[in-house]
C-alpha positions as CSV (number, residue, x, y, z in Angstrom):
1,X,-210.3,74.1,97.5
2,X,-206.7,74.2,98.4
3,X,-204.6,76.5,99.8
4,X,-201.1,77.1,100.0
5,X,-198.8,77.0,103.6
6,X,-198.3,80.5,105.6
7,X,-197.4,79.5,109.0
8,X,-195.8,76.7,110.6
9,X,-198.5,73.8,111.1
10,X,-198.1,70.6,113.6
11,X,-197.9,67.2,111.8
12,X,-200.0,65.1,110.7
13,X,-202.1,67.9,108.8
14,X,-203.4,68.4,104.7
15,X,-202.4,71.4,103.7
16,X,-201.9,72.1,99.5
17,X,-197.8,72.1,98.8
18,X,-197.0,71.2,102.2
19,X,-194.3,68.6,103.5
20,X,-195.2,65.5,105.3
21,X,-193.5,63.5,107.8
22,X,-193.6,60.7,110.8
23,X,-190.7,60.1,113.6
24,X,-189.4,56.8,114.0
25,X,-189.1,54.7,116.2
26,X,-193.2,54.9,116.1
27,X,-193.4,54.4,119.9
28,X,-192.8,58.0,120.6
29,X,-190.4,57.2,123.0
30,X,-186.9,55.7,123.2
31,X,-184.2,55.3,126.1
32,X,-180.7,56.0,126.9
33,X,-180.2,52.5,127.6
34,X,-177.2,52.1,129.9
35,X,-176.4,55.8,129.0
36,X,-175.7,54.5,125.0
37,X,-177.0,57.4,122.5
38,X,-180.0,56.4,120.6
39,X,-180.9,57.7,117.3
40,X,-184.2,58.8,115.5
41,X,-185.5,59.6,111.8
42,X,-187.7,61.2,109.6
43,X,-189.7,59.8,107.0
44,X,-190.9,62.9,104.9
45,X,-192.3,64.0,101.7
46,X,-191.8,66.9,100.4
47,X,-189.7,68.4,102.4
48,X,-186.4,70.4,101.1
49,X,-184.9,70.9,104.5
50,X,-184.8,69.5,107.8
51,X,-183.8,71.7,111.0
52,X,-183.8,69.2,114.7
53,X,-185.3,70.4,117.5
54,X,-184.6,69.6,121.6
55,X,-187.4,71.7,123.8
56,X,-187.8,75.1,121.7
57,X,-184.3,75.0,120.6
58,X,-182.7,74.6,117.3
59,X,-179.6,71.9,117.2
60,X,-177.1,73.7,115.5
61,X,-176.2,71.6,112.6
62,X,-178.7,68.8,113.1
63,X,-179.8,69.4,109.8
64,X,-180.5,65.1,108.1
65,X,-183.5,63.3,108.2
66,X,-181.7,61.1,111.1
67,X,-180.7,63.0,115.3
68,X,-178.9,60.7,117.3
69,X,-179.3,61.6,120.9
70,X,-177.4,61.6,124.2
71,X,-179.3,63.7,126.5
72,X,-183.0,63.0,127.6
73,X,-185.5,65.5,126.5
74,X,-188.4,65.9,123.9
75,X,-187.1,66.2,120.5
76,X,-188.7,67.1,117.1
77,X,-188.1,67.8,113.5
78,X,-189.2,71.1,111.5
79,X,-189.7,70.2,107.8
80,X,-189.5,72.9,104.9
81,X,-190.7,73.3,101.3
82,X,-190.5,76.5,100.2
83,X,-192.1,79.1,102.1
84,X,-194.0,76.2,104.0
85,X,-192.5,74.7,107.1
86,X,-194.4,72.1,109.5
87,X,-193.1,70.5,112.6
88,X,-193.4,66.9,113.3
89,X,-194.8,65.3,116.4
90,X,-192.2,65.1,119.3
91,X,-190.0,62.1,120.3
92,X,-189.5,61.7,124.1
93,X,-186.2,60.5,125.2
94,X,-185.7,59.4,128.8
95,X,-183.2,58.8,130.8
96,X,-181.9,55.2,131.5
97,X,-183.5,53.1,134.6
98,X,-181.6,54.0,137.8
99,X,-183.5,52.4,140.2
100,X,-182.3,52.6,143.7
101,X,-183.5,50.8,146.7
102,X,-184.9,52.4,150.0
103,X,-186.0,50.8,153.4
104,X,-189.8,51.7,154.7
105,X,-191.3,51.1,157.1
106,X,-191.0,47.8,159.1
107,X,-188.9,45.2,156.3
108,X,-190.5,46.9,153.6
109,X,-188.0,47.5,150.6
110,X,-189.2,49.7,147.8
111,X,-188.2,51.4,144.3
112,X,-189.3,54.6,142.2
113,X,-192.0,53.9,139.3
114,X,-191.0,51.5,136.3
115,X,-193.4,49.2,134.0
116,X,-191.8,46.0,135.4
117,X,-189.9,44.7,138.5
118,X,-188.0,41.8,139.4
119,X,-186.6,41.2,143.5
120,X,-183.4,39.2,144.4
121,X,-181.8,38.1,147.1
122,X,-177.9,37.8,147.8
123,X,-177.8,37.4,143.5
124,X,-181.2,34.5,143.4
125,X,-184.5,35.6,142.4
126,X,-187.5,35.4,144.5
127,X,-190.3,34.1,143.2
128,X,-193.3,36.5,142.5
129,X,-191.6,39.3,143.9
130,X,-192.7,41.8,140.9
131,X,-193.9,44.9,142.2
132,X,-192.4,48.1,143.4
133,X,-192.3,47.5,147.3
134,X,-191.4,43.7,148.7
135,X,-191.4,42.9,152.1
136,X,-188.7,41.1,153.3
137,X,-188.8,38.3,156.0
138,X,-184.9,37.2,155.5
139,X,-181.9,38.9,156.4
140,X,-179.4,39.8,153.0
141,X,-178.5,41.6,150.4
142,X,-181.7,42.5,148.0
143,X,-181.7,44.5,144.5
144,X,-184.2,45.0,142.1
145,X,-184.4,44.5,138.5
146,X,-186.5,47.0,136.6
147,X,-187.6,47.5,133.0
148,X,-189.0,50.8,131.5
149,X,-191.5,51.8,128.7
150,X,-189.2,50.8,126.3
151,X,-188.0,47.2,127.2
152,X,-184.5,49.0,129.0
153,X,-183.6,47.0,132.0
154,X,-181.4,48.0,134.9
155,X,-180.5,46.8,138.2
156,X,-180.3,48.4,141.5
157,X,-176.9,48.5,144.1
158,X,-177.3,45.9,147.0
159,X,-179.1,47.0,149.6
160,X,-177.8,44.9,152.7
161,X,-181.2,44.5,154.7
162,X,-180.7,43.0,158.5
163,X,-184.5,41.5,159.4
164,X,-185.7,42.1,163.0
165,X,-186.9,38.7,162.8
166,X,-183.6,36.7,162.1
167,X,-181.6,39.3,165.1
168,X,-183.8,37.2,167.7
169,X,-183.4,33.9,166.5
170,X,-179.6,34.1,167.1
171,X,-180.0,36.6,170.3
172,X,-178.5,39.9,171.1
173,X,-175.5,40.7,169.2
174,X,-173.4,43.5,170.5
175,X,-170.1,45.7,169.5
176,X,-168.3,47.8,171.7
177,X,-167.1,50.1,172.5
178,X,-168.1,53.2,170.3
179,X,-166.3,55.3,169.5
180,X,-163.5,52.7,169.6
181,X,-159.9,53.4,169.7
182,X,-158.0,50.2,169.1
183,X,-159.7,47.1,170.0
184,X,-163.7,46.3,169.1
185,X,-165.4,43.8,171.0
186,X,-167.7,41.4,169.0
187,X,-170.7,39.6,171.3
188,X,-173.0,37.1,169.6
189,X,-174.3,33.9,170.6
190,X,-172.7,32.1,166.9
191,X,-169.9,32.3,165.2
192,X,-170.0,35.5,162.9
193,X,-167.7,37.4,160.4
194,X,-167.4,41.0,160.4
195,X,-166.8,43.3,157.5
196,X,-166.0,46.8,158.0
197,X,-167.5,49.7,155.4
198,X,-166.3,52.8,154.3
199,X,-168.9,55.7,154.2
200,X,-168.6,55.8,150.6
201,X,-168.8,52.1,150.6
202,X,-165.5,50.2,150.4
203,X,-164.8,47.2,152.0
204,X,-161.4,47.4,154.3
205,X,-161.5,44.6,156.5
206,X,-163.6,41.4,156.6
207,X,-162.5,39.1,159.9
208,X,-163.6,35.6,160.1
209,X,-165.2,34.0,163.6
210,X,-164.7,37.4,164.7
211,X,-165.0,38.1,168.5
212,X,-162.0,41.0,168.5
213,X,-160.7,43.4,166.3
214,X,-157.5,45.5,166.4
215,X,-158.7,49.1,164.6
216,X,-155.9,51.3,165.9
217,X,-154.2,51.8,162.7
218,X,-157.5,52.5,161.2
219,X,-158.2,56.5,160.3
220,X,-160.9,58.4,162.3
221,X,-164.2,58.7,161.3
222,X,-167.3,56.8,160.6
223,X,-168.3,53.5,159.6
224,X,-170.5,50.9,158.7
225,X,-170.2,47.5,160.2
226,X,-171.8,44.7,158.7
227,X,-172.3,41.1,161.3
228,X,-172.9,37.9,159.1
229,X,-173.6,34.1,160.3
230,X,-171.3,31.5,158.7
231,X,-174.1,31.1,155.8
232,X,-173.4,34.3,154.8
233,X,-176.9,35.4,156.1
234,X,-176.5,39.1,157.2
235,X,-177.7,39.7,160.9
236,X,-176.6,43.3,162.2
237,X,-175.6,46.6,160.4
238,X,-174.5,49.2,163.1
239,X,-172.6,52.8,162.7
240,X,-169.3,52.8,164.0
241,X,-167.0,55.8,164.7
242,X,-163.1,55.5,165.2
243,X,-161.7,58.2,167.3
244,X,-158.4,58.4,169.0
């Protein structure tokens, strides 16, 4: 026979007088795509209350049949009818795609763990380059477009990627000295532009056909310099530090 609801009970369960319920989206899952909140429901019967749940945790007032959300975490809904109270199976909600970009070994570019992947190079996409790692034979900037569970896409920061490969074809490039204190001396066997790189990443000076370049007025510290060809085509990345 039946019998009536003393303790709380996990969803989806029979139980005589008790509240029923699913969470929606049905996927189980959602994301905070591009960090936007993202909101989930209830569809219940029977229930005379509803009390919204992150973790263990009560939400204080999320109290309606709908949450929205703006912090990942497992979420879930505890439906009351009486002196019967049932919780409903938990909604996960990640965090949005943040996929970052990391040099192995050799020319070997790869990302964290997403369902799908998609490899540029200097903004065009390379063909059949779709899984987490690519190995790159070309000198440029590379990113990575990736797509989670949930159909949220994201795209990497540039990583600028100098190949061993192109270095040889043009010769040895040099820049000296370093430390420098005023002038730095560009050597390279073709015409190259230079930028220089903060080492949080802004771009301060970029010098055409460079061969020499006045830094005196420039503050100590560390830098990046970056050596392109006149395509564009990145050849050389090198640490530079300015010291007086």
């Amino acid at each position: 026979g039946s019998y009536g609801c003393q303790a709380m009970v996990t969803a989806p369960v029979t139980v005589s007088n008790a509240p029923s319920g699913s969470l929606l989206p049905s996927t189980g899952s959602m994301t905070l795509c591009h960090g936007l909140p993202v909101t989930m429901s209830v569809t219940a019967t029977g229930a005379t209350s509803y009390q919204w749940y992150t973790g263990t945790t009560a939400i204080a007032g999320a109290t309606d049949t709908a949450y929205t959300a703006d912090t990942a975490g497992i979420y879930s809904v505890e439906l009351t009818s009486g002196s019967c109270t049932i919780t409903v199976s938990s909604m996960t909600v990640l965090p949005r795609p943040n996929p970052t970009v990391t040099l192995g070994t050799g020319n070997v570019l790869f990302t964290g763990t997403y369902a799908t992947y998609q490899w540029l190079r200097n903004g065009t996409i390379i063909s059949g380059a779709t899984n987490s790692a690519y190995d790159a034979t070309l000198p440029g900037h590379y990113e990575v477009v990736v797509t989670d569970i949930n159909g949220c896409s994201d795209t990497s920061a540039y990583y600028p990627l100098a190949v061993a490969q192109a270095q040889t074809a043009v010769g040895e490039i040099s820049i000296y000295p370093n430390p420098v204190k005023s002038e730095l001396t560009i050597e390279a066997p073709v015409a190259v532009n230079v930028n220089i790189i903060t080492a949080d990443g802004k771009l301060i000076l970029n010098v055409e056909n460079a061969k020499s370049i006045d830094l005196s007025n420039l503050a100590n510290g560390m830098y990046m310099v970056l050596i392109f060809d006149k395509d564009n085509q990145l050849l050389k990345t090198d640490k530079l530090v300015k010291q007086d």
